[in-house]
C-alpha positions in Angstrom: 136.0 -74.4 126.4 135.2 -70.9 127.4 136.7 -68.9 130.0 135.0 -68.6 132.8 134.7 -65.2 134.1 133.8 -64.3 138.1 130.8 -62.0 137.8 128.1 -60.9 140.7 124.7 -62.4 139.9 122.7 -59.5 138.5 119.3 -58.4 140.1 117.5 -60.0 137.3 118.8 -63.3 137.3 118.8 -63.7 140.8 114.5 -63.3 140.5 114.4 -64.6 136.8 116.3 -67.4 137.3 115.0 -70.7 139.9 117.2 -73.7 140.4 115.7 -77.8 141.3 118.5 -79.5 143.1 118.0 -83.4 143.5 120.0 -85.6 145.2 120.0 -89.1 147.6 122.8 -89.7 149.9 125.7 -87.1 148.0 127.1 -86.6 151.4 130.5 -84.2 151.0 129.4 -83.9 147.4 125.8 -82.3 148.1 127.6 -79.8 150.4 129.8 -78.3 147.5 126.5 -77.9 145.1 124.7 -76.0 147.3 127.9 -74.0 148.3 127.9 -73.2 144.6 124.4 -71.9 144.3 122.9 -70.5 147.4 122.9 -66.7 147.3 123.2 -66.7 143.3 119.0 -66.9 143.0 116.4 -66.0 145.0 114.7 -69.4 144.7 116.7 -73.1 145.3 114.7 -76.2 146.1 116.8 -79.1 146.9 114.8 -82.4 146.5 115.5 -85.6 148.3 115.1 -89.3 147.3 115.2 -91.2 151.2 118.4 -89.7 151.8 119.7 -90.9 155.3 123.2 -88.8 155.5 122.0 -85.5 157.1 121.3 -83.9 153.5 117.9 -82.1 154.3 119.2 -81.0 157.5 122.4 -79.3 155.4 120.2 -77.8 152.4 117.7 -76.4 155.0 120.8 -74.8 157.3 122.0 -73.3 153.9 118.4 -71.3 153.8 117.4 -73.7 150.5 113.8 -75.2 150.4 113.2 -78.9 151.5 111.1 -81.2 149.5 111.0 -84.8 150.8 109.6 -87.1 148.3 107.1 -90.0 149.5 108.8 -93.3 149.8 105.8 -95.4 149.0 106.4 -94.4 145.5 109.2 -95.4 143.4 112.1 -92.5 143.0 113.3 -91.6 140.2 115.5 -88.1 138.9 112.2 -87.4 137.0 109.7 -87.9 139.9 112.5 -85.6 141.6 113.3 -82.8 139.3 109.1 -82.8 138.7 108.1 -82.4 142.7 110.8 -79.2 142.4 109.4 -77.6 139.8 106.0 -77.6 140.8 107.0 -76.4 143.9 108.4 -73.2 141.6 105.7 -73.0 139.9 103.1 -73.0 143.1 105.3 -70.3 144.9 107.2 -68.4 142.5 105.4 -68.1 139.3 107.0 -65.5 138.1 110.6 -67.6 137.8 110.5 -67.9 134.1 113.7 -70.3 134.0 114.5 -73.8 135.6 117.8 -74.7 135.8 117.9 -78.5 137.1 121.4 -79.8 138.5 122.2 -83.2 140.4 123.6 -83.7 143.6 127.0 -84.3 142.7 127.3 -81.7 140.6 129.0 -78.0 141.4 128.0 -75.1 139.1 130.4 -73.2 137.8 130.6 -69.8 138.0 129.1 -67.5 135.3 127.3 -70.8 134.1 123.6 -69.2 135.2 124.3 -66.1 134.1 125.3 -67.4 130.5 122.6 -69.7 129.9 120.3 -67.1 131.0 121.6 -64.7 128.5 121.2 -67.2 125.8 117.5 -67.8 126.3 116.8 -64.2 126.9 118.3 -63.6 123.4 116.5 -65.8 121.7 112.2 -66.5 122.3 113.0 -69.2 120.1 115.6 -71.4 122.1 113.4 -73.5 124.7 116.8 -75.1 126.6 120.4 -74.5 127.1 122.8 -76.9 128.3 126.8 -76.3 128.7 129.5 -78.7 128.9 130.0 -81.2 132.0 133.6 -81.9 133.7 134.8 -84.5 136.1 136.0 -83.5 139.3 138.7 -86.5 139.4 139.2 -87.8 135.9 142.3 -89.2 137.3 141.0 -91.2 140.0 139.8 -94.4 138.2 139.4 -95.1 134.5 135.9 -95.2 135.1 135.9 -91.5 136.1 137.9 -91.0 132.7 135.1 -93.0 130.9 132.5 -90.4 132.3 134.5 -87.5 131.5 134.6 -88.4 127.7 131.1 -89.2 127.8 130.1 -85.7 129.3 132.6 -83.6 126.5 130.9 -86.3 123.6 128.5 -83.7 121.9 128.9 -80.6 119.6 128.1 -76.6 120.4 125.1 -75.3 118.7 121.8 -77.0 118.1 121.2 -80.0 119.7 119.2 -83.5 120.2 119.0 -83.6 123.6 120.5 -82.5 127.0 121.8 -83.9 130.2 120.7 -83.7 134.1 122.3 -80.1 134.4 119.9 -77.9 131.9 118.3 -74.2 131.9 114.4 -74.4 130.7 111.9 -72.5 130.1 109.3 -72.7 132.8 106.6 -72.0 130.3 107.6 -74.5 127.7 108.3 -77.2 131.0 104.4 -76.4 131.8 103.4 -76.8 127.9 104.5 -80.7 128.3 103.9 -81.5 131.4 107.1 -81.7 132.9 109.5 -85.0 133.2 107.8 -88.5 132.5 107.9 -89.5 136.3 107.9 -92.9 134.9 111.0 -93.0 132.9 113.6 -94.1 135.6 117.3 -93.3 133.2 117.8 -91.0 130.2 114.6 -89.1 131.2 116.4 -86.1 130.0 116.3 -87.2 126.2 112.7 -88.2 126.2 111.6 -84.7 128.0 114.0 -83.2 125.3 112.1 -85.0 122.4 109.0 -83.7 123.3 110.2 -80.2 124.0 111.5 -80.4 120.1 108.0 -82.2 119.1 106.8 -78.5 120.1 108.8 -76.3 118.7 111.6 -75.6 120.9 115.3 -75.8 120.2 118.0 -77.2 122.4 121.2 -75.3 122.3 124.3 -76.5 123.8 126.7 -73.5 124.5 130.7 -73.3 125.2 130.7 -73.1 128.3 131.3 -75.4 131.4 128.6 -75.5 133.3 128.9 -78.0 136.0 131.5 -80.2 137.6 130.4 -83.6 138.5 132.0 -86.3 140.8 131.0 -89.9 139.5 133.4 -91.5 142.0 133.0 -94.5 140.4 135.9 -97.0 141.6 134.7 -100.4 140.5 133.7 -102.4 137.8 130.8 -103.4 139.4 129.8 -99.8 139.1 130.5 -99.3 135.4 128.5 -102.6 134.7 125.4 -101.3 136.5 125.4 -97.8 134.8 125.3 -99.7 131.7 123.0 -101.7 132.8 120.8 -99.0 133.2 121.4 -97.5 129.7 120.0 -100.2 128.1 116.9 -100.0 130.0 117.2 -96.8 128.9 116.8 -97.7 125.6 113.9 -100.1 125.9 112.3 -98.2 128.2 112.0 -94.9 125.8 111.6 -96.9 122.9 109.0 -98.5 124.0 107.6 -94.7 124.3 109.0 -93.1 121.3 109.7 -95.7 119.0 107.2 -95.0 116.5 108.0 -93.2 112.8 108.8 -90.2 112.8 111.0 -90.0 115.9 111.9 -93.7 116.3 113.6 -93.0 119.1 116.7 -95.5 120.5 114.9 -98.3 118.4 118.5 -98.5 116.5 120.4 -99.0 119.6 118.2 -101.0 121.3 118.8 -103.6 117.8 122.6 -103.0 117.7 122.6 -103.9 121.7 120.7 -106.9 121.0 122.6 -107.8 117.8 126.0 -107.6 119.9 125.2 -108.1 123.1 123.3 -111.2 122.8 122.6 -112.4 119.3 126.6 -112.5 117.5 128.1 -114.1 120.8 125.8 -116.6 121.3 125.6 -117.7 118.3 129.5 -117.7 117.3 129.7 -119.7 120.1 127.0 -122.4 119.4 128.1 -123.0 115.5 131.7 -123.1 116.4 131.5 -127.0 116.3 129.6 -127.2 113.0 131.8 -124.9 111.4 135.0 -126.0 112.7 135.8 -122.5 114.4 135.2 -120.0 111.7 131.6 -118.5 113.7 134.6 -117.7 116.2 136.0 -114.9 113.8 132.8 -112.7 114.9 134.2 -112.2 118.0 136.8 -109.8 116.2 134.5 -107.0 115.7 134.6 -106.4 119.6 139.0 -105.1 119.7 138.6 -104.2 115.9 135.7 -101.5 117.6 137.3 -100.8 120.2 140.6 -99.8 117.9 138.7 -98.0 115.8 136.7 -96.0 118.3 140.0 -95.3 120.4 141.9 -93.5 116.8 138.1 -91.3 116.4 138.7 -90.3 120.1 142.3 -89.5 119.7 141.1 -87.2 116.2 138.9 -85.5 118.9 142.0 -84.1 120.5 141.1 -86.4 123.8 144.6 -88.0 125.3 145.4 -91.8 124.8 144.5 -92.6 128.7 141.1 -91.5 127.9 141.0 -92.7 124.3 141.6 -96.2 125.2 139.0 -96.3 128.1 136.4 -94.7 126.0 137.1 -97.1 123.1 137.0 -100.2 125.8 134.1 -99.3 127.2 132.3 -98.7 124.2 133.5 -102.3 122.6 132.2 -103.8 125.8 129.0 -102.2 126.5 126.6 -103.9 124.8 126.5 -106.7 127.3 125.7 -105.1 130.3 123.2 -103.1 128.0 121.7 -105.7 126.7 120.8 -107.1 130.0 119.0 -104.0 130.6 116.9 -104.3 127.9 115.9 -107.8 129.0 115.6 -106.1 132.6 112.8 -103.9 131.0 110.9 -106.5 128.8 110.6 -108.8 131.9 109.1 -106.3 133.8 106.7 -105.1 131.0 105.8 -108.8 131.1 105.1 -108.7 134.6 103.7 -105.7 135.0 106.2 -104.4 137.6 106.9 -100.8 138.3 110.1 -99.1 136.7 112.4 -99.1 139.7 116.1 -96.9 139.5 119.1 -99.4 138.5 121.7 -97.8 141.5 125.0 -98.4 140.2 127.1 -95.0 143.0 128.8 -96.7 145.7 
């Protein structure tokens, strides 16, 4: 990755430059964002989902704007990051960039200047995103998983982004926003229609935030995945359509592995005297194979053989999501978050 150099924040990204801080409950880990941000720009909202640990009271003592969203609605980082930037937009027009960032997340420093000078460089370029590093990889194997996950991408032109992103204001106006709606990978669907107009996502080398998943128990992992596979029906069920077709092949490999293989290895094993069992290999042959890929991405065996587990296993969890969604589609029920932070 690149260095990262100390630098004062210049007089024009300090006016040019507006940050949305959401968050619900981050406790310690809310206190070391806004330590990261407040004095680098002029305007900082900080967002809150029903938090009950003080953190309004601590964003407002750090001089940072309050915005308390309604709790007869359902939350979600999308309703969140939306409510922020409208309040940009209402008082601070002339902020011409939105850089969004979650809770327990710390921005590093130089990140806003650089991501800044990228969009300034180039009318063309609608979003930059950097790259993401766990605080405490170390901690749990889950942490490892998410710090894989956050380094899984390529520098230059790219698909989508993640919750820690620099936008244009004007191209956020042109679409609308966030889909309030879409309760998990909200960030790829707003991406998708940011590229539907034009724009071009750029991921540059550079850290840009450090996150702290703090995730200890399986419990945890299980629910996250949970939630990606709502994820995929959800957006889908939004974006699914030719040309984009968005997560319709994951949402059929989930189901195919997740639920279709296993069950029915399981309920021919009778009638063919064991051999539907043999399906059940492709779950440690992927997990093999995807642990040797991570290792060729120069990632250490510790995290190479969580990645690789997780990924063989995922599916199931996943796929339960997607059932999560159809059920309530078929009932009519409002998207609600899948919590999965201790």
């Amino acid at each position: 990755m690149m260095n990262q150099a100390t630098r004062s924040p210049t007089p024009t990204l300090r006016t040019q430059v507006g940050i949305v801080l959401i968050g619900r409950n981050e406790g310690d880990r809310l206190l070391r964002c806004l330590d990261s941000i407040v004095g680098q720009v002029e305007t900082i909202v900080y967002v809150d989902s029903g938090s009950s640990d003080g953190s309004c009271a601590a964003a407002a003592a750090r001089g940072v704007q309050v915005v308390e969203l309604d709790r007869r609605r359902p939350f979600s980082a999308a309703r969140a990051r939306n409510a922020g930037f409208r309040w940009i937009s209402q008082h601070h027009p002339e902020v011409a960039y939105i850089q969004f960032i979650d809770g327990d997340c710390e921005v590093v420093t130089g990140w806003l200047e650089a991501a800044a000078a990228e969009l300034n460089q180039d009318a063309g370029i609608t979003a930059v995103c950097g790259w993401r590093r766990e605080r405490y990889p170390e901690r749990s194997v889950f942490n490892r998983i998410c710090d894989v996950e956050w380094h899984w991408g390529n520098v230059g032109e790219v698909g989508q982004f993640g919750g820690d992103v620099m936008i244009r204001a004007n191209m956020l106006q042109a679409v609308n926003g966030y889909n309030d709606n879409v309760i998990a990978a909200e960030d790829d669907e707003l991406g998708l229609r940011l590229r539907q107009l034009g724009g071009q996502l750029m991921r540059i080398d550079y850290d840009s935030t450090i996150h702290d998943a703090n995730i200890t128990k399986i419990s945890q992992w299980w629910n996250r995945a949970k939630r990606c596979g709502y994820a995929y029906a959800l957006v889908s069920s939004i974006h699914g359509a030719p040309p984009e077709r968005k997560f319709v092949k994951e949402v059929r490999r989930t189901m195919l592995w997740g639920a279709i293989v296993p069950l029915s290895s399981i309920l021919l094993a009778i009638p063919s005297q064991g051999l539907s069992l043999l399906l059940l290999l492709r779950y440690p042959l992927v997990m093999g194979r995807t642990i040797l890929y991570t290792r060729e991405r120069d990632f250490g065996w510790a995290d190479s053989i969580a990645w690789g587990i997780s990924c063989g296993l995922s599916s199931f969890p996943e796929v339960l999501g997607i059932i999560k969604f159809h059920r309530n589609q078929q009932r009519q029920q409002q998207h609600q978050i899948i919590e999965y932070k201790g």
